[in-house]
C-alpha positions as CSV (number, residue, x, y, z in Angstrom):
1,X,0.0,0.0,0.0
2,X,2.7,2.4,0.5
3,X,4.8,1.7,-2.3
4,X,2.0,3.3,-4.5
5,X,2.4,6.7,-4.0
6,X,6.1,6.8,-4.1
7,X,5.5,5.7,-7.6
8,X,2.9,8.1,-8.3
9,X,5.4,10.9,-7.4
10,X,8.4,9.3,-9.1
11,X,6.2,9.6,-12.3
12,X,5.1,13.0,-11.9
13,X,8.4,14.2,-11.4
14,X,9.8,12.3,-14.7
15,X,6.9,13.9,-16.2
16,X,8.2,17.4,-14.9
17,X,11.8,16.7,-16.2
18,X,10.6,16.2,-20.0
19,X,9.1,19.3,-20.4
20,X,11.3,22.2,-21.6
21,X,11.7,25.5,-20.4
22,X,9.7,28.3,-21.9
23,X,11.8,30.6,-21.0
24,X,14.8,29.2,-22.7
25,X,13.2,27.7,-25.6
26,X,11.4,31.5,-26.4
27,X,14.0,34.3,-26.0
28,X,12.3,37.7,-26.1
29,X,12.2,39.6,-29.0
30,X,15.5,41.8,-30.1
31,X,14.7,45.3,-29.4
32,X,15.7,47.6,-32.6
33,X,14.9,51.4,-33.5
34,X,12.6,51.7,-36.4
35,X,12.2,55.2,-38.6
36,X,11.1,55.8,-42.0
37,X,13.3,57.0,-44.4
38,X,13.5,61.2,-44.3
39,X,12.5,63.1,-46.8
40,X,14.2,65.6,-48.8
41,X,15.0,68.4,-51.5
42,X,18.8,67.4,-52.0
43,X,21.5,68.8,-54.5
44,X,23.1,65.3,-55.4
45,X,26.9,65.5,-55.3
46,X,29.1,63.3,-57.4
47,X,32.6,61.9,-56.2
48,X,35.7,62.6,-57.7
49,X,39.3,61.9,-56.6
50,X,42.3,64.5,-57.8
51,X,45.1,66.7,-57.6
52,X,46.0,70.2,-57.1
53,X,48.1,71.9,-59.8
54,X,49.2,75.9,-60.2
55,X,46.5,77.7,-62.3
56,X,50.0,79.0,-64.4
57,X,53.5,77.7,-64.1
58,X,56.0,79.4,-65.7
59,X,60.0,79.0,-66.1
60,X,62.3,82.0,-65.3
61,X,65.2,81.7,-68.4
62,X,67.4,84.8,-69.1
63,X,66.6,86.8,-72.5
64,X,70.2,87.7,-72.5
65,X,73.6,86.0,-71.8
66,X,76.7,86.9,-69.1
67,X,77.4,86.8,-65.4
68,X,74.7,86.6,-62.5
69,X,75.4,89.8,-60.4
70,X,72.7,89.1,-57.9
71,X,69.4,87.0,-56.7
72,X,67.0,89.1,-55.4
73,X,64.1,86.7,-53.8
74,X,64.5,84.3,-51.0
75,X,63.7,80.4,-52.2
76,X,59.8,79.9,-51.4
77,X,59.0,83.5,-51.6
78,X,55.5,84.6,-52.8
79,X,56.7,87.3,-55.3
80,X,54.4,89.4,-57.6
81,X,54.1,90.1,-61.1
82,X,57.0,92.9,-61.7
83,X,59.2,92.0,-58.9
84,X,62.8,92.2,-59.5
85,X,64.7,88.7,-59.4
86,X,68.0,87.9,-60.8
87,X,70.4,91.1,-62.5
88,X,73.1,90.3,-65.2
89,X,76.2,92.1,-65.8
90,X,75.1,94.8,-67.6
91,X,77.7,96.4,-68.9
92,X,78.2,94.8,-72.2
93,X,74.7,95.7,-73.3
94,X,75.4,99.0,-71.7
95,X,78.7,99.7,-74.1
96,X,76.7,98.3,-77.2
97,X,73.7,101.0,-76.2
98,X,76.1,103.8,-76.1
99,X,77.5,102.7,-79.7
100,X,74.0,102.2,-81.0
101,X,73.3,105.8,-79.5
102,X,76.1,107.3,-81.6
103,X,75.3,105.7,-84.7
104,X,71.6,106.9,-84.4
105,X,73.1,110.5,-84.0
106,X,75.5,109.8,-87.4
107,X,72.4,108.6,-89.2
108,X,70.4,111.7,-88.0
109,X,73.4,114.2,-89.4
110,X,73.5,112.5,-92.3
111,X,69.7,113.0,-92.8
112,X,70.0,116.2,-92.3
113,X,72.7,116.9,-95.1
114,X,70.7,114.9,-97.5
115,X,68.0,116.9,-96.9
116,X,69.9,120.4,-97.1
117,X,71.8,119.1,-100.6
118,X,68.4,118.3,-102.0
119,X,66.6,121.5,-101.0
120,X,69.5,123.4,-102.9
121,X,69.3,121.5,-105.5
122,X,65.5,122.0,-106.1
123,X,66.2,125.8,-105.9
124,X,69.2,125.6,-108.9
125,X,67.4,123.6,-110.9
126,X,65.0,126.4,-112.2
127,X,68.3,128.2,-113.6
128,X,69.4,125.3,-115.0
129,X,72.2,125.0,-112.5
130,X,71.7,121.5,-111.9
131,X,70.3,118.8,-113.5
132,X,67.4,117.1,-113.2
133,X,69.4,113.6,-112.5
134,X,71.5,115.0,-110.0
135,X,68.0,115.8,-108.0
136,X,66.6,112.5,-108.7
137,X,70.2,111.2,-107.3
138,X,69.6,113.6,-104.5
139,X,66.2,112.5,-103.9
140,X,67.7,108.9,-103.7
141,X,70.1,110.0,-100.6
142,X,67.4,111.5,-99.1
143,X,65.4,108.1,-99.1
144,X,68.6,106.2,-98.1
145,X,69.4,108.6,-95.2
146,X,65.6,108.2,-93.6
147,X,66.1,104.6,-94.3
148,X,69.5,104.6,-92.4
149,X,68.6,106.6,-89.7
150,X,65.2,104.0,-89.2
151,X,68.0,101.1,-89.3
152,X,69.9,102.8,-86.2
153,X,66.7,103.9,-84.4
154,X,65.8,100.3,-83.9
155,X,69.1,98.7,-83.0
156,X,68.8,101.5,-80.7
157,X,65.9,100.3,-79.4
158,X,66.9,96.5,-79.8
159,X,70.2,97.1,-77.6
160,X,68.0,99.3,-74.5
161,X,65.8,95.5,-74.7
162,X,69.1,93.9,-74.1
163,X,69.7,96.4,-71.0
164,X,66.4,95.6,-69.7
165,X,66.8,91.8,-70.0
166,X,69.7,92.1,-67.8
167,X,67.2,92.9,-64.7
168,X,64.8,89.6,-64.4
169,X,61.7,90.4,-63.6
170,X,58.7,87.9,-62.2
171,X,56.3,87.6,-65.3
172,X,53.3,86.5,-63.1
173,X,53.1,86.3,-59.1
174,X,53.0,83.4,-57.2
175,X,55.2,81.1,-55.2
176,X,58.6,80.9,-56.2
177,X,60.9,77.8,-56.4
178,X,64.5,77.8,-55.3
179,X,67.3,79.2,-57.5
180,X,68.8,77.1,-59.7
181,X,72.0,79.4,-60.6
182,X,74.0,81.5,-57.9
183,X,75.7,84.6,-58.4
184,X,78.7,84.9,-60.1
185,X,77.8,82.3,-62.8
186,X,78.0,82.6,-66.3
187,X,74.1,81.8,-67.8
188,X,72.7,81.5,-71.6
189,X,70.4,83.6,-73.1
190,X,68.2,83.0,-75.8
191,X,63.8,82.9,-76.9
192,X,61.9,79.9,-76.2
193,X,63.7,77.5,-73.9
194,X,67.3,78.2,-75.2
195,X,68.2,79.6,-71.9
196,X,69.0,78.7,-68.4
197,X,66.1,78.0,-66.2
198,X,66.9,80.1,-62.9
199,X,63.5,78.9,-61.2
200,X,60.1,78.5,-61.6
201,X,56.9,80.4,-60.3
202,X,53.7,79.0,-59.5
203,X,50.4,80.9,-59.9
204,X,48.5,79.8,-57.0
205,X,45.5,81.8,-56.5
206,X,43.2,80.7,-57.7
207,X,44.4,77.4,-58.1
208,X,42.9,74.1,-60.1
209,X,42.0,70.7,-59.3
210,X,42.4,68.2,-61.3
211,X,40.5,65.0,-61.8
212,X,39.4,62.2,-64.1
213,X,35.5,61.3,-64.4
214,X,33.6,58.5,-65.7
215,X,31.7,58.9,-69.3
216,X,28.6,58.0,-67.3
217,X,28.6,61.3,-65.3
218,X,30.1,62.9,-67.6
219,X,27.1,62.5,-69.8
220,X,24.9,62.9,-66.3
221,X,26.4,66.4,-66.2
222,X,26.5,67.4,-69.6
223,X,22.4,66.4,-70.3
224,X,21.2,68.0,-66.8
225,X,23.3,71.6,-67.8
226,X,21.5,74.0,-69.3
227,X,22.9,76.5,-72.1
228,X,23.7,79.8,-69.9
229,X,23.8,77.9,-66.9
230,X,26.1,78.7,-64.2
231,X,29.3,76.6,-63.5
232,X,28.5,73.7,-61.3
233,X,29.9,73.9,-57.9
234,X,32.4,71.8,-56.2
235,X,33.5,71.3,-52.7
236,X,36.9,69.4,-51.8
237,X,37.9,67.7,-48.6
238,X,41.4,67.4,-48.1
239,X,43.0,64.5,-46.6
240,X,43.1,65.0,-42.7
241,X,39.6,66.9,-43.0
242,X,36.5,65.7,-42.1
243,X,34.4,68.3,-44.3
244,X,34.5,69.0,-48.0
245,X,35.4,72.8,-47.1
246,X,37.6,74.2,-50.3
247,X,34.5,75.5,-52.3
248,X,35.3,76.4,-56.1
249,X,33.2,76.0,-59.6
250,X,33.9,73.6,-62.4
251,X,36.0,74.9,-64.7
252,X,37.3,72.7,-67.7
253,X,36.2,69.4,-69.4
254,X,38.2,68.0,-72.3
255,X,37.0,67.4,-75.6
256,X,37.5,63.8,-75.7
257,X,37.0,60.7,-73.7
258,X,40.5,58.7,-73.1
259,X,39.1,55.5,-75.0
260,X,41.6,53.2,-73.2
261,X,40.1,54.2,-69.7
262,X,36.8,55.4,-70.4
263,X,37.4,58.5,-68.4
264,X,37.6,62.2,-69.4
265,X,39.8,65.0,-68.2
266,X,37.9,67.7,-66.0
267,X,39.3,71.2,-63.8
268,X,37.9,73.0,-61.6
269,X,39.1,76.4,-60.0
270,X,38.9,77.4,-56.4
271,X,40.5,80.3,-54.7
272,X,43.6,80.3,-52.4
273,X,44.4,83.6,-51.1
274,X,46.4,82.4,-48.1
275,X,48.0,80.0,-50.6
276,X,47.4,76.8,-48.4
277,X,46.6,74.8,-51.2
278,X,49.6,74.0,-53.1
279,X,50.3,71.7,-56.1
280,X,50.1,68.0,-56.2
281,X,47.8,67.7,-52.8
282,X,45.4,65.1,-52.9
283,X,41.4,65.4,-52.6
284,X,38.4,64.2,-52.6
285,X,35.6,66.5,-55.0
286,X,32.1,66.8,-54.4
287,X,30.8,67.8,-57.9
288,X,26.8,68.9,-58.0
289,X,24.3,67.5,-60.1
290,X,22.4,70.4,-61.5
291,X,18.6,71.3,-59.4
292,X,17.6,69.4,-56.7
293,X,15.3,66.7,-56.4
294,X,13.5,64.7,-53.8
295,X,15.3,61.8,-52.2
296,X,15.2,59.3,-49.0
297,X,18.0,59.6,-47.1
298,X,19.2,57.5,-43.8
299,X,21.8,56.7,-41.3
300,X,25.2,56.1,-43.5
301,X,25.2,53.5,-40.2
302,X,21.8,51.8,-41.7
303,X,23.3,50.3,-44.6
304,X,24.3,46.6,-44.2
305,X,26.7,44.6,-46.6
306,X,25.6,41.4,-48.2
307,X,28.7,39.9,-50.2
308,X,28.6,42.9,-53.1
309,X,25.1,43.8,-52.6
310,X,24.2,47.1,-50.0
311,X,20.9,46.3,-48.3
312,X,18.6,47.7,-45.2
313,X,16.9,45.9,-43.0
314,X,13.0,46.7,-42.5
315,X,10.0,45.5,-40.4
316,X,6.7,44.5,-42.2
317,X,3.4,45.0,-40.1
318,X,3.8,42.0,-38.0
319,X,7.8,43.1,-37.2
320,X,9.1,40.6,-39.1
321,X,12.3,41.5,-40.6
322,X,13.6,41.2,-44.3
323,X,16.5,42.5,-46.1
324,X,16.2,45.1,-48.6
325,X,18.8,45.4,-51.4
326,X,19.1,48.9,-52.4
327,X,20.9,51.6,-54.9
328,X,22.9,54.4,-52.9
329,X,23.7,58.0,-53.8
330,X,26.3,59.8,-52.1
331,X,26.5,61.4,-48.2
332,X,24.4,64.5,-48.0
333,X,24.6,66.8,-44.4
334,X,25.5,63.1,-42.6
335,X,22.8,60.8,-44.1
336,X,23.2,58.4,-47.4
337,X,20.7,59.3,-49.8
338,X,19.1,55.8,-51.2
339,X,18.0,55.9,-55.1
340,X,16.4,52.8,-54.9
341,X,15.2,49.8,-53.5
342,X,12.5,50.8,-50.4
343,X,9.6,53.4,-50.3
344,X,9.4,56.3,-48.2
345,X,6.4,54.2,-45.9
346,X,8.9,51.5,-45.1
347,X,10.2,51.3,-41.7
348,X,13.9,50.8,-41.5
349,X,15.9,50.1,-39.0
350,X,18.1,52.5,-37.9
351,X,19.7,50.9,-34.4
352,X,19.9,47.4,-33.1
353,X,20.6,46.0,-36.8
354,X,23.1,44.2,-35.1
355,X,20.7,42.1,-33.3
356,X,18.2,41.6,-35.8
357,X,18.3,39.0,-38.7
358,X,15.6,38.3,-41.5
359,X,12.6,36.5,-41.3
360,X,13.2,37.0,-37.2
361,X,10.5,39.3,-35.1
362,X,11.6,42.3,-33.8
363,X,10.6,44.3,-30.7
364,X,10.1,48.2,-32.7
365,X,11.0,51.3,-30.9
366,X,9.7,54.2,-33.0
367,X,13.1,56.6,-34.1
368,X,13.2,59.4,-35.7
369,X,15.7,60.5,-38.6
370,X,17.0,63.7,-38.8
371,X,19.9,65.7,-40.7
372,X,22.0,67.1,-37.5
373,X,22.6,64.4,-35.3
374,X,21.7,61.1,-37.5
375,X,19.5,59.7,-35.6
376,X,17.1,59.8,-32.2
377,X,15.1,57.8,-30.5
């Protein structure tokens, strides 16, 4: 009689043991932020990657040969259009003025005698004193002294060049380079680039950027500008900046498409008063589309990676999530502008994404997306 409900219990309690625990077979939900995508008017931006170069660059080289009596600039120094910078030993050009001086007053005496013979002439010819040949040879003195005397006037003029060349003036302001020739050495002269090169000058401000597009914006630019239209604007971040804040215009595009890269040549101009920009920095160029248009943006922080595709997660009506995959624009004020792939009803979320996987339920918490801060709750 007693052994009966000891067995009772011992069943009950194996009975007990099989059943599972709720609690551990049904974790609660994950708890996520929810918010629909905001919406905007947005000036698209396009990204470009390039390189600051001088807006002119131009090679000091002598006009004139002989000795380099002085260097009037210190290496780096902003200079300006007209400043003096290297002198030459002037005196040779000096000596050959002075001759060309005298031969201009020659020619000018000799003028004047020609003239004074053939005025004489002219009055002796009515009494038949002289021939009308020996005024005609006259005349012909007369013409060969003006001519003479125009000869001297410009190597004259040709030799005061030579004295000027001697002083080496800055043809454009800018930053300078180093020199390349001390004083005291002997430098060629000549047009074009048969001289020395004593330096180099950069223009700097403005200054351009240089970069290579795609032919598919390319053609996105060129269709959306307008005949009359202003230059689209750019804005640059340089590489330990955390804002695109160099603004400048588009200046330049080539007139041909390199077909072995499918990329074309484009400038644009900024200005640099304080010359901080200087060539060969690297950038990274914001290039606007042209008008606005309307566009969902969200948290840059949103966007999930699946192998090559970018998706978001969202919540249907029951909080069940799925995985969206979706086109994405550029970063406008903080938030990633999405082209394609969910409506501006869906409910994306925005925190917890860590914690929530598709096809699982979620626990919502409604968010809110805005343009300062990202996001809040």
């Amino acid at each position: 009689m007693l052994l009966v409900p000891v067995a009772l219990v011992g069943a009950i309690g194996v009975r007990l043991l099989d059943q599972p625990d709720a609690a551990m077979a049904a974790p609660p939900p994950a708890s996520v932020t929810v918010a629909s995508p905001l919406v905007r008017q947005v000036s698209e931006w396009d990204d470009y990657v390039g390189r600051f170069a001088p807006s002119r660059s131009v090679e000091i080289r002598p006009r004139v040969a002989g000795e380099v009596t002085g260097v009037h600039f210190h290496d780096g120094d902003i200079v300006r259009k007209g400043q003096l910078l290297f002198t030459i030993d002037s005196r040779p050009f000096a000596a050959a003025l002075a001759e060309a001086h005298a031969n201009v007053a020659s020619a000018r005496s000799a003028l004047s005698l020609a003239r004074t013979d053939l005025g004489r002439a002219q009055r002796l010819v009515a009494d038949e004193a002289v021939s009308a040949g020996e005024v005609d040879a006259l005349r012909g003195k007369l013409e060969a002294a003006s001519a003479a005397l125009a000869a001297a006037q410009a190597r004259e003029r040709a030799r005061a060049l030579d004295v000027g060349f001697t002083q080496v003036r800055a043809p454009i302001g800018g930053r300078i380079s180093d020199r390349r020739v001390d004083a005291g050495n002997q430098v060629a002269g000549g047009e074009g680039t048969g001289g020395t090169v004593l330096t180099t000058i950069n223009a700097l401000d403005p200054i351009y950027f240089n970069f290579d597009g795609s032919e598919a914006l390319y053609l996105k630019t060129q269709r959306a500008r307008q005949p009359g239209a202003t230059p689209a604007a750019v804005e640059i971040q340089l590489q330990d900046e955390t804002e695109h804040r160099w603004k400048g215009k588009l200046d330049f595009t080539d007139n041909g498409l390199d077909q072995r890269s499918g990329t074309i040549r484009g400038r644009a101009v900024l200005a640099n008063p304080g010359y901080f920009l200087t060539p060969g920095m690297f950038g990274n160029m914001r290039l606007a589309s042209a008008g606005t248009r309307q566009a969902l943006l969200v948290p840059d922080d949103a966007v999930q990676t699946d192998q090559a595709r970018k998706v978001l997660l969202t919540i249907d009506a029951k909080n069940v999530v799925s995985q969206k995959p979706v086109e994405l624009g550029p970063v406008v004020d903080g938030l990633r502008i999405v082209r394609s792939g969910i409506g501006p009803n869906d409910r994306v979320i925005i925190q917890g994404t860590q914690m929530a996987m598709p096809g699982a339920t979620v626990a919502p918490k409604v968010g809110r997306i805005v343009v300062a801060s990202g996001t809040t709750a």
